[in-house]
C-alpha positions as CSV (number, residue, x, y, z in Angstrom):
1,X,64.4,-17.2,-5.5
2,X,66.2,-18.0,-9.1
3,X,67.7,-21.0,-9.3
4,X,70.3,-21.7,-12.7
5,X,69.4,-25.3,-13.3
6,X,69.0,-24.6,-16.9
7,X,67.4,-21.8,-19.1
8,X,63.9,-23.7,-18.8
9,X,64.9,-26.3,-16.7
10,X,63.4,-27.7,-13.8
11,X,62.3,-24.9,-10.9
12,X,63.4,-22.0,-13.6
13,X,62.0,-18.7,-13.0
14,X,60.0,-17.6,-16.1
15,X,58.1,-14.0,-16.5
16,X,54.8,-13.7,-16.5
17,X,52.9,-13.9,-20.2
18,X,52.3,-10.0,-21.5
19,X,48.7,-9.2,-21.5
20,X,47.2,-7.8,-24.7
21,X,45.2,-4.4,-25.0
22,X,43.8,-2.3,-27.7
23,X,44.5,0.5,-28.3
24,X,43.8,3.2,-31.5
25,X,46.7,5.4,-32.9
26,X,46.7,8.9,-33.1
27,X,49.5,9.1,-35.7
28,X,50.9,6.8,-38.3
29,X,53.6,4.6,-36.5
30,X,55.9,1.3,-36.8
31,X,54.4,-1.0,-34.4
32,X,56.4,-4.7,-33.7
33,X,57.9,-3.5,-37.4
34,X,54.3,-3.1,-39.2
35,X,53.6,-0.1,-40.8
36,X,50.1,1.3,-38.6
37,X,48.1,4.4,-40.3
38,X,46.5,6.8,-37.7
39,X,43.6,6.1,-36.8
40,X,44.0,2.4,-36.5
41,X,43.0,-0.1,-33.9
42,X,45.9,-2.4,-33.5
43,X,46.5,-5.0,-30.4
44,X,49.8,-4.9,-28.6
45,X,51.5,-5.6,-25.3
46,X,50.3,-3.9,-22.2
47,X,53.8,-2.6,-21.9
48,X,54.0,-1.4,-25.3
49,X,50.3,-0.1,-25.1
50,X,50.8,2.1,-21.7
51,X,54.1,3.6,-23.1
52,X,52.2,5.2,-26.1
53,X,49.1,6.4,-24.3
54,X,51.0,8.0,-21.7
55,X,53.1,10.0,-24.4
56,X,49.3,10.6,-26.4
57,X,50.5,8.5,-29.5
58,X,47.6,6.1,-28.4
59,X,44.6,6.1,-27.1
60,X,42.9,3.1,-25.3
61,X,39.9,1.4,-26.8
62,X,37.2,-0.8,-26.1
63,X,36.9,-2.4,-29.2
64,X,36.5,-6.0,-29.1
65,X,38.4,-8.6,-31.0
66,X,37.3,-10.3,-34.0
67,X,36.7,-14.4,-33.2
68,X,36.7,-15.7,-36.5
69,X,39.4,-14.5,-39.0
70,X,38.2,-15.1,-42.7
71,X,40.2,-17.5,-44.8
72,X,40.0,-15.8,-48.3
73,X,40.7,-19.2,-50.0
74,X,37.0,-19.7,-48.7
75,X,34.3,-20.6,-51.6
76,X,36.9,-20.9,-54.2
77,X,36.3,-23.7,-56.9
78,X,39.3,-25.8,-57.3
79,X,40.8,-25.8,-60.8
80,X,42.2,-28.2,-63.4
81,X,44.1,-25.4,-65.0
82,X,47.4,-26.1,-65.3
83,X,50.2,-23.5,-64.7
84,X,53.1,-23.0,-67.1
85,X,56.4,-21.5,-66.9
86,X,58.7,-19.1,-69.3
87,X,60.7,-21.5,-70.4
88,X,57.2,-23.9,-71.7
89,X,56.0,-22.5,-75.3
């Protein structure tokens, strides 16, 4: 039953969160507007995922997911340096 209370009011219908798979590529492709070389394991939307592996731009993978993603500001030294602009001489 949908009831029109509000968009996200009380007793709203709301669809079910999209599930996440990944898959490899078998060409270079624009994936959720990113630029994706052949080749590459990339995660996506189930719905997004079974449309390209049914028309063999994708292949499914069992790769698992990184936990940790690195922070490349990691081990820097902080500096007293400061920064100048064009117009300083």
């Amino acid at each position: 039953m949908l009831t029109s209370n509000s968009f996200n009011g009380k007793g709203a219908e709301q669809s079910a969160p999209l599930k996440l798979m990944k898959i490899k590529t078998n060409r270079d492709m624009r994936i959720d507007g990113a630029f994706v070389s052949a080749g590459s394991t990339v995660e996506v939307n189930d719905k997004d995922a079974r449309y390209l592996i049914a028309n063999n731009l994708a292949s499914e993978t069992t790769a698992k997911s990184k936990s940790k993603k690195s922070n490349k500001s990691e081990g820097l030294d902080v500096s007293d340096a400061k920064v100048g602009t064009r117009d300083e001489s």
